[in-house]
C-alpha positions as CSV (number, residue, x, y, z in Angstrom):
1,X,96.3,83.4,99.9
2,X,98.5,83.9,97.1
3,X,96.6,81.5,95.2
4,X,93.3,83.1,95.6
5,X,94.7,86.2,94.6
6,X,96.4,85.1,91.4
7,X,92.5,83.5,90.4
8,X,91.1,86.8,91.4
9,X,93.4,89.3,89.5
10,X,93.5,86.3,86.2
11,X,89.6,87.0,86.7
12,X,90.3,90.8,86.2
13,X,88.2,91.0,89.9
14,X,91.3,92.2,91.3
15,X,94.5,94.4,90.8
16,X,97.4,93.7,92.8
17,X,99.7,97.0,94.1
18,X,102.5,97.8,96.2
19,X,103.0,99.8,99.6
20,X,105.0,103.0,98.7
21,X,106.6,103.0,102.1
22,X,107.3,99.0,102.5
23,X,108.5,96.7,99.7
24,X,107.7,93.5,101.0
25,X,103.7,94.5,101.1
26,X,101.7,93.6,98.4
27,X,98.0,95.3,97.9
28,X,94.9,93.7,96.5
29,X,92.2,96.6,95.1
30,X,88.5,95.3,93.7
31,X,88.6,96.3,90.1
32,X,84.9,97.4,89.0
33,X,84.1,94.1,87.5
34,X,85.4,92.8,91.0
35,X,82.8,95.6,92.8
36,X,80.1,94.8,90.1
37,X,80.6,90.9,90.7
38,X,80.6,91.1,94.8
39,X,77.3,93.1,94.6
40,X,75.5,90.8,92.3
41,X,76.5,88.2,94.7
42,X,75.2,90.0,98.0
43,X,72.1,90.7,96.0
44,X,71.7,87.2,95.2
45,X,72.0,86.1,98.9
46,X,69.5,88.8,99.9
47,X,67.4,87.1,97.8
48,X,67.9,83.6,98.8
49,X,67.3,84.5,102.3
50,X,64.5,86.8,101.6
51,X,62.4,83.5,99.8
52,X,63.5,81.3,102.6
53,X,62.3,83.6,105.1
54,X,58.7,84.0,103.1
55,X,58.1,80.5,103.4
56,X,58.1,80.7,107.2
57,X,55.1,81.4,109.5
58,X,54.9,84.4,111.9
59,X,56.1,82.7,114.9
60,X,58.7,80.6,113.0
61,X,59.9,84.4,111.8
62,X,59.6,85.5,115.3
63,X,61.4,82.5,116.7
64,X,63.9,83.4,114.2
65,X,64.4,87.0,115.5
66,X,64.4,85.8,118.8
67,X,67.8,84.3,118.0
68,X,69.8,86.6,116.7
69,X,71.0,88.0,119.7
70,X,72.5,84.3,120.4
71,X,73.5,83.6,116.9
72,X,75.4,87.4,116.8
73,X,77.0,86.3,120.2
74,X,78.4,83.2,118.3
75,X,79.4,84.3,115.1
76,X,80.9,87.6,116.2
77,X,84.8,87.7,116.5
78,X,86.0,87.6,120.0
């Protein structure tokens, strides 16, 4: 984890703080290039899935729908 963090704040994405009431706690904030960079991201997924999702037929989108109430059920913590 400490890794990861080091790339993010060297990436200016995120700024490392401390806990006032416990030492040993180290916070990680999303800077606004961080905030800026994790939208343009979502946005680009949202995109991906939206073309992907044109390209199917009705029932193909239906069957799809159909699913999600597995697919929640399996991907949801628990």
């Amino acid at each position: 984890m400490t890794a990861q963090i080091n790339r993010l704040e060297r990436d200016a994405l995120v700024e490392r703080g401390r806990d006032g009431s416990d030492a040993r706690v180290v916070t990680a904030r999303l800077t606004a290039t961080g905030r800026d960079v994790l939208a343009a991201g979502r946005e680009r997924r949202i995109d991906y899935l939206a073309d992907r999702f044109a390209g199917l037929t009705g029932e193909e989108r239906a069957a799809v729908a159909a699913a999600m109430p597995a697919l929640d059920k399996l991907f949801s913590a628990g």
